[in-house]
C-alpha positions as CSV (number, residue, x, y, z in Angstrom):
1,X,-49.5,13.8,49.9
2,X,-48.4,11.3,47.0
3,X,-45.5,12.7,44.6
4,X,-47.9,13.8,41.7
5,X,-49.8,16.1,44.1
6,X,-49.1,19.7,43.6
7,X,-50.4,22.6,45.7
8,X,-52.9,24.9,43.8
9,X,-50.5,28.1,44.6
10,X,-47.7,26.4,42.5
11,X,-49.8,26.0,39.4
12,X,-52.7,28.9,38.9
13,X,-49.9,30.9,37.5
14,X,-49.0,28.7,34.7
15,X,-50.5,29.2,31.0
16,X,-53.2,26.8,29.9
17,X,-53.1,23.9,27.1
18,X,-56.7,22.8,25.2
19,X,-57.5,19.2,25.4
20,X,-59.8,18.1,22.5
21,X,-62.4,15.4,21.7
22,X,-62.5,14.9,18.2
23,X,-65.4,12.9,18.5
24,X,-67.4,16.1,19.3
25,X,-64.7,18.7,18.4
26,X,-65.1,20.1,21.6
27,X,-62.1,21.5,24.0
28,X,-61.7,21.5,28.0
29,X,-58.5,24.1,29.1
30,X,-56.5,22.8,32.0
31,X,-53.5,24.6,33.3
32,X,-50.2,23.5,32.2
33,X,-48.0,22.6,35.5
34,X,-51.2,21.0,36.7
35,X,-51.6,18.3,33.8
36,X,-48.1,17.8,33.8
37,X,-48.1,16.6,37.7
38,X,-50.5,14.3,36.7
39,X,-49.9,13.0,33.1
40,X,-46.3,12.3,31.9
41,X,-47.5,11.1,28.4
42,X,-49.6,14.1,27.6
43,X,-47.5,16.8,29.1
44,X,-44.6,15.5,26.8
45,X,-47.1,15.4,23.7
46,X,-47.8,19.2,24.7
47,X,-44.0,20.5,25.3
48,X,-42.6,18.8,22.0
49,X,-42.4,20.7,18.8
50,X,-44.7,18.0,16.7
51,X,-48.7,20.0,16.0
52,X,-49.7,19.3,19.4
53,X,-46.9,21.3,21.1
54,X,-47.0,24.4,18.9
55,X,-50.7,24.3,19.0
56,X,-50.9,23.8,22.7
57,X,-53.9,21.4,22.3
58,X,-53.9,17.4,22.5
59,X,-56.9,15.8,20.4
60,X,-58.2,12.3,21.9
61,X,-59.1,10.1,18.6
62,X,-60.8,7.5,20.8
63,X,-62.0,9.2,24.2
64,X,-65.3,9.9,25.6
65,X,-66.0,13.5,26.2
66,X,-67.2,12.8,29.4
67,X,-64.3,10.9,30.4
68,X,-62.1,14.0,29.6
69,X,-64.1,16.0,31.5
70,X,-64.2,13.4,34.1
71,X,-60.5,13.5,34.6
72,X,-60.0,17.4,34.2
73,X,-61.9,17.3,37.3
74,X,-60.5,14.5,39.3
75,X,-56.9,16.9,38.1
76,X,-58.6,19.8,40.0
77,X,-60.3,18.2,43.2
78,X,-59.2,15.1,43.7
79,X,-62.1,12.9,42.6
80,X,-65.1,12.7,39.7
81,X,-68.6,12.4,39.8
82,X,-70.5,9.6,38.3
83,X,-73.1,11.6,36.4
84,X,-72.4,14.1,34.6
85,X,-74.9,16.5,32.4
86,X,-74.2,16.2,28.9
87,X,-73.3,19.3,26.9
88,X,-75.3,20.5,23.7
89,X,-73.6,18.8,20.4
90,X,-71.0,21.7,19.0
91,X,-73.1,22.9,15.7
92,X,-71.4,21.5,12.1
93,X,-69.1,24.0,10.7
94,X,-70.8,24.6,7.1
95,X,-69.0,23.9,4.4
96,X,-70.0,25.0,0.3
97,X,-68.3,23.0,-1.6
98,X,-69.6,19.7,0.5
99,X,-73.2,20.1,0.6
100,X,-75.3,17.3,0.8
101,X,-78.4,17.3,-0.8
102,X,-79.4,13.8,-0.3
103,X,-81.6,14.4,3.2
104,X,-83.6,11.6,2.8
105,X,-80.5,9.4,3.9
106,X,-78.7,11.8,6.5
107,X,-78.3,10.3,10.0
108,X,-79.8,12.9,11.9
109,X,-78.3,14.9,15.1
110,X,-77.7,12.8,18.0
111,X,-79.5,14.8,21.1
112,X,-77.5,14.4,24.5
113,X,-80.2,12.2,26.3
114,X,-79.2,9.8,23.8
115,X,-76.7,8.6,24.6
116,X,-76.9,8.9,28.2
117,X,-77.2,5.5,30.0
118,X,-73.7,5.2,28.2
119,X,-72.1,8.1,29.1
120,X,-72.8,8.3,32.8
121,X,-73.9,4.3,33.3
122,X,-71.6,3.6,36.3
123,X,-69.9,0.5,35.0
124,X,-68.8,1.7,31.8
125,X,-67.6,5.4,33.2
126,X,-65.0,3.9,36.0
127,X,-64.2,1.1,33.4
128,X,-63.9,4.1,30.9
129,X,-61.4,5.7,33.2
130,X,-59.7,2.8,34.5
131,X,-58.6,2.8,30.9
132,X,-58.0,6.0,30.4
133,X,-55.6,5.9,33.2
134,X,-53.8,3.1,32.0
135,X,-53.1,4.7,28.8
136,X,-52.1,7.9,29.9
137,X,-49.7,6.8,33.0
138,X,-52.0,8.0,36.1
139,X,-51.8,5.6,38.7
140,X,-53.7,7.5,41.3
141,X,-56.8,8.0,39.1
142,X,-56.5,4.6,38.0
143,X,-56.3,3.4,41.6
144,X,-59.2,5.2,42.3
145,X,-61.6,3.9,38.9
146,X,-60.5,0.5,40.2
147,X,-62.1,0.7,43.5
148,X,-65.4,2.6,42.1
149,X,-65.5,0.2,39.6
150,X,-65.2,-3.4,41.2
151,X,-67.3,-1.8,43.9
152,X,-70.0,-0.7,41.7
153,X,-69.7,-4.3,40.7
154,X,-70.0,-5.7,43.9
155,X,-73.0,-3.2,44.7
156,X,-75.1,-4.7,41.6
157,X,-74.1,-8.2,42.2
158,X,-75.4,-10.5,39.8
159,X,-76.8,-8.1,37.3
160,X,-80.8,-8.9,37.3
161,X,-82.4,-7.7,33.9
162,X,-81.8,-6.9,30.5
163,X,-80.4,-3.7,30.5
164,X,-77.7,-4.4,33.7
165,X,-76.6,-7.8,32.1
166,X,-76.2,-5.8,28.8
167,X,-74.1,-2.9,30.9
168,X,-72.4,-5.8,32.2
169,X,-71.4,-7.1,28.9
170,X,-70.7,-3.8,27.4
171,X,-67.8,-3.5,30.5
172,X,-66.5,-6.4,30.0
173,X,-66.0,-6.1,26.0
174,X,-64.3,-2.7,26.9
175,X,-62.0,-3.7,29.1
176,X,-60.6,-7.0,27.5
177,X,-60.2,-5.1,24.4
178,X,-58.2,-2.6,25.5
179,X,-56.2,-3.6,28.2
180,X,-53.0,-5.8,28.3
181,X,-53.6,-9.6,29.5
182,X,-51.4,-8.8,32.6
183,X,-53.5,-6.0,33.9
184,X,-55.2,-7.0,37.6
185,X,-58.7,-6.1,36.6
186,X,-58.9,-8.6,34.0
187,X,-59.0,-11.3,36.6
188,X,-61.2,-9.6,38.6
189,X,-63.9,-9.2,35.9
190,X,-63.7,-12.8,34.6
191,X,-64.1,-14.2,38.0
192,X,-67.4,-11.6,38.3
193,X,-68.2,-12.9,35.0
194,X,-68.4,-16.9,36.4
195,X,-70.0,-15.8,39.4
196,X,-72.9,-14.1,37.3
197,X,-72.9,-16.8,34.6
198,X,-76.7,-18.0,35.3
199,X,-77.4,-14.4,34.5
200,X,-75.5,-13.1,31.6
201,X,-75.8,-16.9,29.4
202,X,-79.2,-15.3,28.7
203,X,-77.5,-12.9,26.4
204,X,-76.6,-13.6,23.5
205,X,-73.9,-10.7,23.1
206,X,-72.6,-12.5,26.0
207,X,-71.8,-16.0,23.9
208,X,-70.3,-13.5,21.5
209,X,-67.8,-12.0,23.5
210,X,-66.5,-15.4,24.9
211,X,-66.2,-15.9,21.1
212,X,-63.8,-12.8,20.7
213,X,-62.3,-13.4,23.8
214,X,-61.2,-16.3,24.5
215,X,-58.9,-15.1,27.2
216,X,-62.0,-14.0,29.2
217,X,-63.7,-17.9,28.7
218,X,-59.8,-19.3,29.7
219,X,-59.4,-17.1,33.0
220,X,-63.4,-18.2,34.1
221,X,-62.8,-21.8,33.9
222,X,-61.0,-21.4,37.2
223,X,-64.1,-20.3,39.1
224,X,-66.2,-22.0,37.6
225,X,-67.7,-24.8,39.5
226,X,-68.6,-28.7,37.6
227,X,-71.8,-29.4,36.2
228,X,-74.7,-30.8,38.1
229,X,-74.9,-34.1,36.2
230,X,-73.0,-36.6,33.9
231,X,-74.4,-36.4,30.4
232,X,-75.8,-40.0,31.0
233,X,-78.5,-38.7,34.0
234,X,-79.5,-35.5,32.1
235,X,-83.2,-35.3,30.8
236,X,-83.6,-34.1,27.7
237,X,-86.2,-31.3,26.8
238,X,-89.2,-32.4,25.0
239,X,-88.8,-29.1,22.6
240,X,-85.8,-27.5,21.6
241,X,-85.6,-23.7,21.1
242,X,-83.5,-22.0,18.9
243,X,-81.9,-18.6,20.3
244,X,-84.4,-15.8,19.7
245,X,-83.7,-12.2,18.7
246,X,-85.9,-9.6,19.9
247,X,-85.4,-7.9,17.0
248,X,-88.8,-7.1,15.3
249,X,-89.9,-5.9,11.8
250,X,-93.6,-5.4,10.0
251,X,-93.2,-8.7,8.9
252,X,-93.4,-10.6,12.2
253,X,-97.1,-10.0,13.1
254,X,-97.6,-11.9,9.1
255,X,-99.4,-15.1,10.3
């Protein structure tokens, strides 16, 4: 039993504390002693005397609801599922004195099934808690994201098709942007990212991220293997293509 384990007899007694998204508003209840034998960092946001500690309730600014949910249940049994079914948006609160007339330019309400490849694509959620983990101070459920996530990684290999090479990409943006330049899984995603290189070149989001990252392009150059050919022995296409976005309007079926 690891240090931050604690027996479910020593903790069903203890009061609950809220933990919101404020993406969605929504809040998930967890008992006290349990979240504090599992997150330092939160449990000390919770038992000062700032808002969060006389409200009882932390709000995430930047967290997935699912990966909240994801980690209340890990709290509870030890591990979290994959897929998860999203829950209903929480209805908007109305407000008088800030009606909008205007509906012609109102985004409108963004159904579950949405955004669903996202939320429960398995990349992105054991990147998503990796994170999360990292953040928050909870080695064991950051142990465990890293072995679902470089073996989901492993299990897709090099990612065939547009939308895993886009998944793919989407990871990798995530994690170089929010985790320190020292952390392990850097270097194990950059060397995934040379090994699928024939696959994700195709993207062009892909040349954009080695454009905000240079870090990622730096730590790849040491797997990545020389070219073919000298310059001199290289045939030169007849035509040369521009990079094409499949991005289409009325206007491109005009001959």
């Amino acid at each position: 039993m690891s240090g931050t384990e604690i027996a479910y007899i020593d903790f069903l007694d203890s009061d609950f504390v809220s933990l919101r998204v404020r993406q969605t508003g929504r809040s998930f209840r967890i008992h006290r002693k349990l979240l504090q034998s599992k997150s330092r960092p939160l449990i000390a946001a919770l038992d000062s005397t700032l808002k969060e500690g006389r409200d009882s309730l932390y709000e995430f600014e930047d967290v997935k609801e699912g990966t909240v949910a994801r980690f209340i249940e890990w709290a509870y049994r030890g591990d979290y599922p994959t897929s998860i079914t999203l829950l209903e948006p929480l209805p908007t609160p109305f407000i008088p004195d800030k009606v909008d007339t205007d509906i012609e330019d109102k985004p409108g309400t963004k159904s579950p099934e949405t955004d669903f490849t996202s939320e429960n694509h398995p990349l992105l959620v054991h990147v998503r808690l990796y994170i999360f983990s990292h953040i928050y101070i909870i080695p064991e459920l950051q142990k465990l994201a890293y072995e679902k996530a470089t073996a989901c990684f492993a299990d897709l290999d090099k990612p065939d098709g547009l939308d895993r090479q886009l998944a793919v990409i989407d990871a990798l943006r995530l994690s170089f942007s929010r985790l320190s330049h020292e952390d392990t899984l850097l270097d194990w995603l950059a060397q995934y990212a040379a090994y699928s290189i024939d696959k994700l070149r195709l993207q062009g989001s892909f040349h954009d991220l080695l454009k905000d990252f240079p870090a990622l392009s730096s730590r790849m150059m040491i797997s990545l293997s020389p070219a073919q050919s000298p310059p001199w022995r290289s045939t030169q296409q007849k035509h040369q293509f521009t990079q094409y976005s499949a991005r289409w309007t009325g206007d491109n079926y005009d001959l």
